[in-house]
C-alpha positions as CSV (number, residue, x, y, z in Angstrom):
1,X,-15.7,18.8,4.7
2,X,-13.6,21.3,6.5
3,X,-10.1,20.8,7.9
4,X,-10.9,22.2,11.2
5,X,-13.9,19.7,11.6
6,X,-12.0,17.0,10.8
7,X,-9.1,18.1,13.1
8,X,-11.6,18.4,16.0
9,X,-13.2,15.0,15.3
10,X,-10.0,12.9,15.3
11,X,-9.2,14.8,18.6
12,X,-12.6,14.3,19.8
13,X,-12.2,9.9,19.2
14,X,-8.5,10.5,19.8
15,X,-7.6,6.3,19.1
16,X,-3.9,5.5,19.2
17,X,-4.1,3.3,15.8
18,X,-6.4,3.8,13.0
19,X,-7.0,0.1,12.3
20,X,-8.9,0.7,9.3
21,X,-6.9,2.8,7.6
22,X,-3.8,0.7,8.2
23,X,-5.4,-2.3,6.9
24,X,-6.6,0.0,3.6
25,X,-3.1,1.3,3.3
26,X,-1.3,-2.0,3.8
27,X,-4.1,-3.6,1.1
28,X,-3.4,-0.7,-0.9
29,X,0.9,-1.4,-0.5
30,X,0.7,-4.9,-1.5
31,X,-1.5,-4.4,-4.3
32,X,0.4,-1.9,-6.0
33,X,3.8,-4.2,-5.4
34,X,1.6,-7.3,-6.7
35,X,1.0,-4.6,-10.0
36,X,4.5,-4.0,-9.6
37,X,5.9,-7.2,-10.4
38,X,3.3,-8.5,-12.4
39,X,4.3,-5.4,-15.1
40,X,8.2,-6.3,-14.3
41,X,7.4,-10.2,-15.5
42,X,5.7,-9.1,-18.3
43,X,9.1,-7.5,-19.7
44,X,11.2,-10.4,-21.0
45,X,14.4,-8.9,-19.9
46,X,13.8,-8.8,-16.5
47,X,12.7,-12.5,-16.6
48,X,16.2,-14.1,-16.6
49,X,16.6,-11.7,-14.1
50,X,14.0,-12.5,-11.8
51,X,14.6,-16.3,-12.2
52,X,18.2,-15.9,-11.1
53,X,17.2,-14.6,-8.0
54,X,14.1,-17.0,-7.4
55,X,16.7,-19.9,-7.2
């Protein structure tokens, strides 16, 4: 796929919001901060941490 093409085809549907692609990259956001703290809980000294701002 060239560049070109795909410049002329998003000027050729020309929509104001990609819903698609926001939903991907929002899906795509909240599973890498899901990842994020699931690796940050699995180190024990960030736990107390954590737990001290849970309350």
């Amino acid at each position: 796929m060239s560049e070109s093409g795909d410049r002329e085809e998003k000027r050729r549907r020309r929509k104001p919001i990609d819903v698609g692609g926001m939903k991907k990259a929002i899906s795509a956001f909240t599973q890498t901060c899901l990842l994020t703290i699931i690796i940050l809980m699995s180190f024990d000294y960030v736990n107390p941490i954590l737990a001290k701002y849970m309350r």
